[in-house]
LOSE-370184 format. One line per 10 residues: number of its first residue (from 1); their letters; for each residue x, y, z of N, C-alpha, C, CB. Coordinates in steps of 0.02 Angstrom, whole numbers, always signed. Atoms other than C-alpha are relative to their C-alpha. Glycine has a CB too. Example, Ala and Ser with C-alpha at 12.3 -4.5 7.8 and 13.67 -1.06 7.14 Angstrom:
# LOSE-370184
1	AS	+45/-59/+0/+615/-225/+390/+45/+60/+0/-50/+1/+62 | -42/-59/-3/+684/-53/+357/-39/+55/+37/+20/+23/-71 $
This chain:
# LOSE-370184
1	XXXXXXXXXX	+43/-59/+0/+0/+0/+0/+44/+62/+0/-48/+0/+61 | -24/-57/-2/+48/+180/-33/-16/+29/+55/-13/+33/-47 | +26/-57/-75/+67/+278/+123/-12/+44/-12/+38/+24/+53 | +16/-69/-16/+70/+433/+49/-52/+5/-19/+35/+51/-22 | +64/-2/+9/-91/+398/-2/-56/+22/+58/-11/-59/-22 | +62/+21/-63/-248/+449/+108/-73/-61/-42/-51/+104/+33 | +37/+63/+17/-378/+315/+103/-84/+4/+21/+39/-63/+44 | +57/+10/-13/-541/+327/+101/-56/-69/-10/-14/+47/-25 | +28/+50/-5/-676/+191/+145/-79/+8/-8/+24/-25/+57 | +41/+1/-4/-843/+184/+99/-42/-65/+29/-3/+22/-44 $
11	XXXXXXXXXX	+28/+36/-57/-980/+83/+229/-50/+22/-10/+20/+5/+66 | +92/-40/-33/-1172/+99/+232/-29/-48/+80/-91/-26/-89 | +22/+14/-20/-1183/-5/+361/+66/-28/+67/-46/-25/-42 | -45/+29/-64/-1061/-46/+563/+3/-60/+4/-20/+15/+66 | -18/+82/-19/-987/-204/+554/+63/-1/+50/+23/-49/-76 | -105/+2/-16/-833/-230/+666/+34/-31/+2/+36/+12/+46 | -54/+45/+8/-781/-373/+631/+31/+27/-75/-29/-87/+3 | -16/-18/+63/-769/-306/+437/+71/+78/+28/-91/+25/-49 | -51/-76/-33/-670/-128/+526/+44/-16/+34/-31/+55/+47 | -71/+14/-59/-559/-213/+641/+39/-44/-32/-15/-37/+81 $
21	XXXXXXXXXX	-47/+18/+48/-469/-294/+491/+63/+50/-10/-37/-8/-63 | -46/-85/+28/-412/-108/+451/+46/+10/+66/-68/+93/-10 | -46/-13/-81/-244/-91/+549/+46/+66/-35/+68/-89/+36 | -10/-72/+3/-204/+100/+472/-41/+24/-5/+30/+26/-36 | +41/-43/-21/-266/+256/+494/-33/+8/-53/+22/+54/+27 | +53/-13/+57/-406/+281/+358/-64/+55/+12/-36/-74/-14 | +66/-49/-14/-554/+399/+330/-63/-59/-8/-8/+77/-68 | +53/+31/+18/-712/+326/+321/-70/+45/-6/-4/-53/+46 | +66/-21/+40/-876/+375/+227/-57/-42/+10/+11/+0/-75 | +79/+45/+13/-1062/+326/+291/-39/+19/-41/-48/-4/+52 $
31	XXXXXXXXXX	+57/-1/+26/-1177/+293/+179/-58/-6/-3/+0/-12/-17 | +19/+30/-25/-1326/+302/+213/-86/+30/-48/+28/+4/+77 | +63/+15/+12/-1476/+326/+93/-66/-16/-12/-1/+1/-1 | +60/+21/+1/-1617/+243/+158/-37/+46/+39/-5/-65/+19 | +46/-36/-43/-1769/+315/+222/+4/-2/+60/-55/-13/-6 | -5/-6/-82/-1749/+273/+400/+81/-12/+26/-56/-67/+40 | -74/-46/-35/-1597/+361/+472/+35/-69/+40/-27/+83/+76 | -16/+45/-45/-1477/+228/+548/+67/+33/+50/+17/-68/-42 | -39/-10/-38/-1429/+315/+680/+39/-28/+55/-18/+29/+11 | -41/+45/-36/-1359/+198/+797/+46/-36/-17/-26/-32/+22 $
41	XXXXXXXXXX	-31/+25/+35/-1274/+112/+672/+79/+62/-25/-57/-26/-52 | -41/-49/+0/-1188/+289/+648/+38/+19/+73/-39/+53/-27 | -27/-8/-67/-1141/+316/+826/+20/-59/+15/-43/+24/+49 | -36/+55/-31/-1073/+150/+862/+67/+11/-70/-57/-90/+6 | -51/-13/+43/-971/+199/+683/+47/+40/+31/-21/+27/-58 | -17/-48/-34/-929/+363/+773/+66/-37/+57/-73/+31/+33 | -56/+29/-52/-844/+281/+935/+42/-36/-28/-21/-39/+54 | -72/+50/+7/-751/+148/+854/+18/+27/-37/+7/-72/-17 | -18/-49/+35/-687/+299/+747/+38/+18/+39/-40/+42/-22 | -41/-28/-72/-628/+390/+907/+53/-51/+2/-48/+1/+82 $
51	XXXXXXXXXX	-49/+56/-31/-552/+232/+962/+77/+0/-42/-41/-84/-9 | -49/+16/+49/-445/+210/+813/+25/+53/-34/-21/-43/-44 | -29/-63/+36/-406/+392/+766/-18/-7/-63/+76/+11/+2 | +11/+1/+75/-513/+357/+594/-32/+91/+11/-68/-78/-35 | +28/-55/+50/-591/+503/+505/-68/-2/-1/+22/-7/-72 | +92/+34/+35/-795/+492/+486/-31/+56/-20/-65/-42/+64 | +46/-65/+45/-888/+597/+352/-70/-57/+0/+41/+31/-108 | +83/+1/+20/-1087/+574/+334/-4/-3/-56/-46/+54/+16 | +15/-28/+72/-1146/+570/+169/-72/+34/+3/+2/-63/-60 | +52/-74/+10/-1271/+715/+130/-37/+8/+55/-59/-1/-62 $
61	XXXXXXXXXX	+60/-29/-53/-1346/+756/+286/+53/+33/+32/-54/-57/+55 | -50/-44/-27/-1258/+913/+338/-24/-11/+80/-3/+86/-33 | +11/-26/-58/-1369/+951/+487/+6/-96/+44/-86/+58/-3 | -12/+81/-57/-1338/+750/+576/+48/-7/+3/-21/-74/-13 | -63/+12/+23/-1160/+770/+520/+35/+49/+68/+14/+26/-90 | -27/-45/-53/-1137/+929/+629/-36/-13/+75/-13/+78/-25 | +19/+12/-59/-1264/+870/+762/+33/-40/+48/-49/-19/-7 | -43/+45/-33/-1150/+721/+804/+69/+15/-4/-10/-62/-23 | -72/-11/-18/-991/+801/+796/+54/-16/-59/+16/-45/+63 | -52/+40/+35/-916/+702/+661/+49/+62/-35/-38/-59/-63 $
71	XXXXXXXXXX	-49/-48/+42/-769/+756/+543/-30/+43/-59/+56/-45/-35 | +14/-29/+48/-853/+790/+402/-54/-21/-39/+46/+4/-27 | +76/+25/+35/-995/+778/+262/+28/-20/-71/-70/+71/-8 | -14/+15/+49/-969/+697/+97/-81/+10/-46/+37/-67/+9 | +68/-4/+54/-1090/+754/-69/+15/-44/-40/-17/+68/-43 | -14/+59/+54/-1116/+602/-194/-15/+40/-69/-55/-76/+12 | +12/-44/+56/-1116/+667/-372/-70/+16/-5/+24/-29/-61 | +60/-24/-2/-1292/+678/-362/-47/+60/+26/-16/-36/+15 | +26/-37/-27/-1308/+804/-246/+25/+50/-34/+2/-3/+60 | -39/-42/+39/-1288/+962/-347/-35/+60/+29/+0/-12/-83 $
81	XXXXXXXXXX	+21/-62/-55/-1379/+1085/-211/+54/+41/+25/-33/-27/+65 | -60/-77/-24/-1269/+1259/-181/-23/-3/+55/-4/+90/-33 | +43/-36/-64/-1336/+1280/-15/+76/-20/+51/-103/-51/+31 | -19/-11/-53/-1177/+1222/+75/+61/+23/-35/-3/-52/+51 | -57/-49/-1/-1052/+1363/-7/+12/+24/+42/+2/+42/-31 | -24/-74/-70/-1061/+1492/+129/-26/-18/+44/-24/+85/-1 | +40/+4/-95/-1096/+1393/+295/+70/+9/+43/-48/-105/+32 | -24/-7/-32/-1008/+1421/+425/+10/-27/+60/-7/+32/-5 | +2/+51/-23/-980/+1269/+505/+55/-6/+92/+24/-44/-69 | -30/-4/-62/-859/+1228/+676/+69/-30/-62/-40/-52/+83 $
91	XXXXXXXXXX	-83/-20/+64/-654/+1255/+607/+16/-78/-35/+105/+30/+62 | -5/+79/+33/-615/+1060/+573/-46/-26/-44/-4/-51/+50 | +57/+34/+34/-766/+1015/+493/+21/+12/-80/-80/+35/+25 | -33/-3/+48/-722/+965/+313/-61/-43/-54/+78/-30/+16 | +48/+23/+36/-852/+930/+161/+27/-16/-74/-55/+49/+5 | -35/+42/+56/-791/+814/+15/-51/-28/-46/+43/-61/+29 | +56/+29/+25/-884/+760/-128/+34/-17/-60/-67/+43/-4 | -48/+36/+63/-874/+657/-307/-32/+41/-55/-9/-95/-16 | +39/-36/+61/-898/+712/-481/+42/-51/-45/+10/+99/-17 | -23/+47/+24/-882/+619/-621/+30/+48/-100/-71/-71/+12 $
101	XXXXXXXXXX	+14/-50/+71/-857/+760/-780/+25/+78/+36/-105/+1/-33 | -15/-70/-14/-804/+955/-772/-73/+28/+30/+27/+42/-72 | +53/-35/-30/-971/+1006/-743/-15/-12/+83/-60/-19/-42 | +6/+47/-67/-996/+897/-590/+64/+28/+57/+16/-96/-25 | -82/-38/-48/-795/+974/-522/-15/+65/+6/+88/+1/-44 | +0/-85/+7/-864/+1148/-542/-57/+1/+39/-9/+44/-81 | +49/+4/-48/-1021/+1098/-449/+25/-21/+61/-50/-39/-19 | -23/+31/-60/-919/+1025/-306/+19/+45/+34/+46/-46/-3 | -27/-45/-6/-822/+1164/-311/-22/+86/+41/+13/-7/-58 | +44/-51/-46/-956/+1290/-269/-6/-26/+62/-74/+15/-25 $
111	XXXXXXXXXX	+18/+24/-53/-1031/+1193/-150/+63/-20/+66/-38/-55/-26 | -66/-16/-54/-851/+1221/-45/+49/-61/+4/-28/+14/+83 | -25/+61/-14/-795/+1034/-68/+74/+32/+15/-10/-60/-63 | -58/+9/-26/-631/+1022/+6/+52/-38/-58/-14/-41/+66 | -31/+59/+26/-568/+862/-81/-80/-10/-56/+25/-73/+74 | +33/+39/+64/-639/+799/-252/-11/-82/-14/+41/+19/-55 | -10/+63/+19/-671/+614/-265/-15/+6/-99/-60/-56/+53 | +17/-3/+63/-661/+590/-471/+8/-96/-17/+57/+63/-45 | +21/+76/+16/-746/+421/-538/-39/+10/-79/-62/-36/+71 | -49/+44/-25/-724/+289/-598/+55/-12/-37/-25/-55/+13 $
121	XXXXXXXXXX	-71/+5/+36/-535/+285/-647/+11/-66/-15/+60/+26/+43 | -27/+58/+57/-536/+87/-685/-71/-16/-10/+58/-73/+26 | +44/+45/-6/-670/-19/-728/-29/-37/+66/+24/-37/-37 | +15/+28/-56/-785/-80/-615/-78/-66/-38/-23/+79/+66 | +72/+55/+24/-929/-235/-631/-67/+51/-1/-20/-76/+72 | +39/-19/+28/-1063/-112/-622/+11/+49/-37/-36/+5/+28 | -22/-65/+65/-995/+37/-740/+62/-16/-25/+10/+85/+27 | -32/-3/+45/-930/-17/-899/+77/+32/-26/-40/+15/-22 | -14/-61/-18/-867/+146/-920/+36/+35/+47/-39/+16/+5 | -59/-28/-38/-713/+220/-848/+42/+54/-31/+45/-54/+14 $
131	XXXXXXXXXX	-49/-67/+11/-572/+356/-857/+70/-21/-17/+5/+48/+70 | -66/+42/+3/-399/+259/-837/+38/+81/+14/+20/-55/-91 | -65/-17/-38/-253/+368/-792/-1/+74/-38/+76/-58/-14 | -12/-44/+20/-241/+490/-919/-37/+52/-5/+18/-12/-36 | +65/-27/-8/-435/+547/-920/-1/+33/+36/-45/-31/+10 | -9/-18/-75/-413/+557/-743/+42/+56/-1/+33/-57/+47 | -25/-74/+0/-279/+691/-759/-12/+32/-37/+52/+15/+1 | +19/-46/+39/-353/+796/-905/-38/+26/+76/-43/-23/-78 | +54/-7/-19/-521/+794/-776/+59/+44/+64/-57/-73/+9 | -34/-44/-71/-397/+836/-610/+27/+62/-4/+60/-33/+32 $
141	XXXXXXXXXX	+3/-47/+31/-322/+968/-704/-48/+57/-6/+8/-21/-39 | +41/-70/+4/-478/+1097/-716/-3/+0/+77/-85/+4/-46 | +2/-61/-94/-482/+1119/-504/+56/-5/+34/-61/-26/+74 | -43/-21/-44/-379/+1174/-379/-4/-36/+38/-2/+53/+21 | +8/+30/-80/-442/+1064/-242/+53/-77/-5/-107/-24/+24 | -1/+63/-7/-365/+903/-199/-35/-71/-26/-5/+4/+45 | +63/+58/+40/-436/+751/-300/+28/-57/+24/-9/-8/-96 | -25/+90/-35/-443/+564/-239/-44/-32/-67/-44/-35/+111 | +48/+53/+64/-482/+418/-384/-17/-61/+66/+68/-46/-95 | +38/+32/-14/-624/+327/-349/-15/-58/-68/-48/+46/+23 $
151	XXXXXXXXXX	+33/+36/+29/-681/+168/-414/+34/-47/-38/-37/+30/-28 | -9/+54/+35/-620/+10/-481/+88/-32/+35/-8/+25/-91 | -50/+6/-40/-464/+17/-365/+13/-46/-2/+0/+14/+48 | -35/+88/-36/-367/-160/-341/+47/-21/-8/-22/-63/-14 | -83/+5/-27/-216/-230/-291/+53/+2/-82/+14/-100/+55 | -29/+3/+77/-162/-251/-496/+14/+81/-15/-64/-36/-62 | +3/-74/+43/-203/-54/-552/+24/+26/+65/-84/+38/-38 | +2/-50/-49/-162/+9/-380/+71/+53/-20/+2/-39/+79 | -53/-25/+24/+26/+49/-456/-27/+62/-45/+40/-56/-36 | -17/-50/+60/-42/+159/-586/-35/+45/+5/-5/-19/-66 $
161	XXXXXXXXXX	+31/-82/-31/-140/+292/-458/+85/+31/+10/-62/-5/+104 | -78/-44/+12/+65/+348/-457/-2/+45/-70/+74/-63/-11 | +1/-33/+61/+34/+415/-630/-59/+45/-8/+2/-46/-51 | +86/-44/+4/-136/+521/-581/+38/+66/+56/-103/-64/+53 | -1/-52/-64/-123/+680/-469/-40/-28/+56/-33/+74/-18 | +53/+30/-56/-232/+582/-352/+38/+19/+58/-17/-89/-1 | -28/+1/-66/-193/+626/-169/-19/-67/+36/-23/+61/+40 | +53/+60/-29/-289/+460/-115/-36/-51/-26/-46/+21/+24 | +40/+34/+77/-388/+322/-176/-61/-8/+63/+42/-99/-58 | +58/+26/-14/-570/+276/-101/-31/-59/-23/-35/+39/-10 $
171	XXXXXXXXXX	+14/+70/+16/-644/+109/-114/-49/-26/+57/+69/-45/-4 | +53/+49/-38/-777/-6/-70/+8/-79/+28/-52/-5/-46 | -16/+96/+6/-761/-204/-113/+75/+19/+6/-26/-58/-92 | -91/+45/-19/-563/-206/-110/+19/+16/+73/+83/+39/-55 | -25/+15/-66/-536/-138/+64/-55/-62/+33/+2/+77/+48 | +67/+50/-42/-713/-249/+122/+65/-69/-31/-125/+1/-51 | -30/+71/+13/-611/-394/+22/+71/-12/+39/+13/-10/-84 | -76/-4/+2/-438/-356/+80/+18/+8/+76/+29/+67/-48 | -34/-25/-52/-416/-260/+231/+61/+47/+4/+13/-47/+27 | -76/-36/+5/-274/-157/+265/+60/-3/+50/-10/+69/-3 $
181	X	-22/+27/-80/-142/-216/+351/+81/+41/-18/+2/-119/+19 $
């Protein structure tokens, strides 16, 4: 694994036997769009966060994000609502989101993102449809912010996020398959 990488983890749901695989420091991303809020499932995420000095962003729910303290809020490309340019949040608090196209990096961009996730840089089983290395840096190229490649990540292509501006990579199935040790 690349250290100088940061690592993000996406989770919709507290497992710990699946989290207590992970033996570095990582961010982690809940997901959590179902209709009924799983908040407990978020607060038991929360502590064993603390415990382990992880990272924990929300995905799109500013106001549960800041109610519980966490690090931060993550927007999925879908969310393309301006409303959180000019908040004025508590100093740490840090809001990250993906885009998958210029339009989508310029919408992130308003909306104050911090960090860019840009997807998906390999192939993945459900989208065909990818960027590969070079895509990926035309696309990183139009912002200023920090960009992490998302999507299709695995132990084969992981060599050739060295050839992206990527600060990071994010992933689902390969850390759930893998772990990080």
């Amino acid at each position: 694994m690349h250290n100088y990488l940061e690592i993000y983890y996406f989770i919709d749901k507290f497992n710990l036997k699946e989290l207590s695989n992970i033996k570095r420091k990582i961010n982690i991303v809940f997901r959590d769009y179902s209709k009924k809020k799983k908040l407990n499932e978020i607060l038991k995420t929360k502590t064993f966060c603390k415990k382990k000095g992880f990272k924990l962003y929300l995905a799109n729910n500013l106001k549960l994000a800041v109610k519980l303290g966490l690090d931060g809020m993550y927007l999925p490309a879908f969310n393309q609502c301006e409303k959180y340019h000019n908040l004025s949040i508590y100093k740490n608090f840090k809001i990250i989101g993906s885009a998958h196209n210029i339009k989508e990096i310029r919408i992130k961009e308003g909306q104050n993102c911090e960090k860019i996730f840009i997807s998906p840089i390999f192939k993945t089983k459900k989208n065909k449809k990818f960027l590969g290395t070079v895509k990926f840096n035309l696309l990183a190229k139009n912002t200023k912010k920090k960009v992490i490649s998302l999507g299709g990540i695995n132990t084969k292509n992981l060599k050739k996020i060295r050839l992206t501006k990527s600060k990071g990579i994010a992933s689902i199935s390969w850390i759930k398959k893998n772990g990080l040790n």
